[in-house]
C-alpha positions in Angstrom: 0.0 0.0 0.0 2.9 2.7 0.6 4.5 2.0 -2.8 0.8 2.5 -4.5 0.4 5.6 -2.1 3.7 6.3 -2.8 3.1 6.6 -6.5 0.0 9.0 -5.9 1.4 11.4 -4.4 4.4 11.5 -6.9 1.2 11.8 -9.8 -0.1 14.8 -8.6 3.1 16.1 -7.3 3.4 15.7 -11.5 0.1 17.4 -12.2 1.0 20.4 -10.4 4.2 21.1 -11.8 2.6 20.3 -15.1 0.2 23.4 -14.6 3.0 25.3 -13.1 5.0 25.2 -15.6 2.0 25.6 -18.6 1.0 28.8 -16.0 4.7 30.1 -15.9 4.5 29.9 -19.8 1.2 31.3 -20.5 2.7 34.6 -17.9 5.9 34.6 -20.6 3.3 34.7 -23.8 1.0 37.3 -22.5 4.0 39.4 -21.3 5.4 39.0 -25.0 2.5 40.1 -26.7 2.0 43.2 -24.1 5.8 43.6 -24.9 5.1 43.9 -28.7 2.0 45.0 -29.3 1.6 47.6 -26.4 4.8 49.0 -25.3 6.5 48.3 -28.8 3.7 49.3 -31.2 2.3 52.0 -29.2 5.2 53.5 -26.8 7.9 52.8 -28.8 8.0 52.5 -32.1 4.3 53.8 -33.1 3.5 50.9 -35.2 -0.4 50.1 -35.7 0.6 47.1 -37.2 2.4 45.9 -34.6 -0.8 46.8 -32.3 -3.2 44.8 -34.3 -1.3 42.0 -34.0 -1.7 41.7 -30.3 -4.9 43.6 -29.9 -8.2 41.7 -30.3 -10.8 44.2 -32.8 -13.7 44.3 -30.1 -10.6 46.0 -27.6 -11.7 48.8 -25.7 -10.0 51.4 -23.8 -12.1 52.8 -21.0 -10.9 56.5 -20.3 -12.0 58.2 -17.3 -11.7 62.2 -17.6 -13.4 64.7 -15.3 -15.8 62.1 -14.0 -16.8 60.8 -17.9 -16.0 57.7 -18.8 -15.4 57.7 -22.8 -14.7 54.4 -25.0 -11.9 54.1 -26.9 -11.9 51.3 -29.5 -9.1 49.6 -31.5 -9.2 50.9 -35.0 -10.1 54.5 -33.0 -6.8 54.2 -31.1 -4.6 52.6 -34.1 -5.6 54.8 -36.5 -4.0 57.9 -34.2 -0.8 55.8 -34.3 -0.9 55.8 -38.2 -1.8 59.4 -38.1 0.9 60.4 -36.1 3.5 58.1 -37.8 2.7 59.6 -41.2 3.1 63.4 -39.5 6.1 64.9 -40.6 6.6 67.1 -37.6 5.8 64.0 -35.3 8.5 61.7 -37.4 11.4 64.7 -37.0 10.8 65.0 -32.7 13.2 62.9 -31.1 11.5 59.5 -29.8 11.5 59.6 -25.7 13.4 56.4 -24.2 10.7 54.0 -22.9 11.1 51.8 -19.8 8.0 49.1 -18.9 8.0 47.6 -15.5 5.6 44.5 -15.3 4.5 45.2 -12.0 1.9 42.2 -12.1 1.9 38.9 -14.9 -1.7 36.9 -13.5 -3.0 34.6 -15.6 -5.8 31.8 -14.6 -7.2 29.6 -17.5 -7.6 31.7 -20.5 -8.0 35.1 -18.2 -5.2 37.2 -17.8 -4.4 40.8 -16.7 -1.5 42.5 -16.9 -0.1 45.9 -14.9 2.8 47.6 -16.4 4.2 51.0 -15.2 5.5 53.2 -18.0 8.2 55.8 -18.1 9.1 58.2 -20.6 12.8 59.8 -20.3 13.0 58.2 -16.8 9.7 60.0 -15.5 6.9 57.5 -14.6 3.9 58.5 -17.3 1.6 55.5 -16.6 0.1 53.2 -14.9 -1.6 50.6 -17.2 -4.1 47.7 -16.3 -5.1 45.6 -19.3 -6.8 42.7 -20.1 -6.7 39.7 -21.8 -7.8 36.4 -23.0 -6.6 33.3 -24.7 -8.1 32.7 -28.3 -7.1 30.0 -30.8 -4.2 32.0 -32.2 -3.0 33.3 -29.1 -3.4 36.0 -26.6 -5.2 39.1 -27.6 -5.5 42.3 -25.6 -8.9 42.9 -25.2 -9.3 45.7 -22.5 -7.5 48.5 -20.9 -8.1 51.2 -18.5 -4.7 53.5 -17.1 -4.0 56.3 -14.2 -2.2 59.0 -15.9 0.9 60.4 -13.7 2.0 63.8 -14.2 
């Protein structure tokens, strides 16, 4: 009876460092899609491309402003990126150097959220809280809401 209890115990020990480890690499896919599609295609390079990539097209940004909440959706927000990328005056300004902190990777099934603390020249910008979820092709961003530091 030990060596069968014995056996148990090493099976779920198994199962647990089986999810562990499938946890510990969902946190490292949804950071690298937070990595390129948010801080990369929207802090530092500008790229919509880049953001549509890891952006589901139902994302919404909620924006809270004076006590209004206003809704921000994808091709809204991607389409200032292309905008701004195609300004000539924007393309000539020197680009700020970006810093992203993940302050919090929590993932739990196909649910994730993400915080990342932003800094632009070494002065902390933003604080970002965004969502996500785990579709067949891989984790989109689907949400986001941010406190502004000034």
């Amino acid at each position: 009876m030990r060596i069968a209890g014995a056996g148990s115990a090493v099976l779920v020990f198994a199962g647990f460092l089986g999810a562990a480890v499938a946890a510990a690499d969902d946190a490292s896919d949804v950071k690298a899609v937070v990595q390129s599609a948010y801080v990369e295609g929207v802090h530092i390079q500008g790229n919509a491309a880049l953001m549509r990539a890891g952006f589901h097209p139902e994302f919404r940004m909620l924006v809270l402003r004076d006590g209004k909440m206003t809704v921000v959706t994808l091709d809204e927000w991607a389409g200032r990126i292309e905008k701004s990328a195609k300004d000539p005056a924007s393309a000539s300004k020197p680009k700020p150097a970006i810093k992203a902190e993940y302050a919090v990777v929590d993932v739990e099934g196909n649910a994730a959220v993400a915080r990342i603390e932003i800094y632009r020249d070494g002065k902390h910008t933003f604080t970002d809280y965004l969502s996500l979820y785990k579709f067949p092709d891989g984790w989109k961003i689907v949400g986001k809401i941010f406190q502004a530091h000034t």
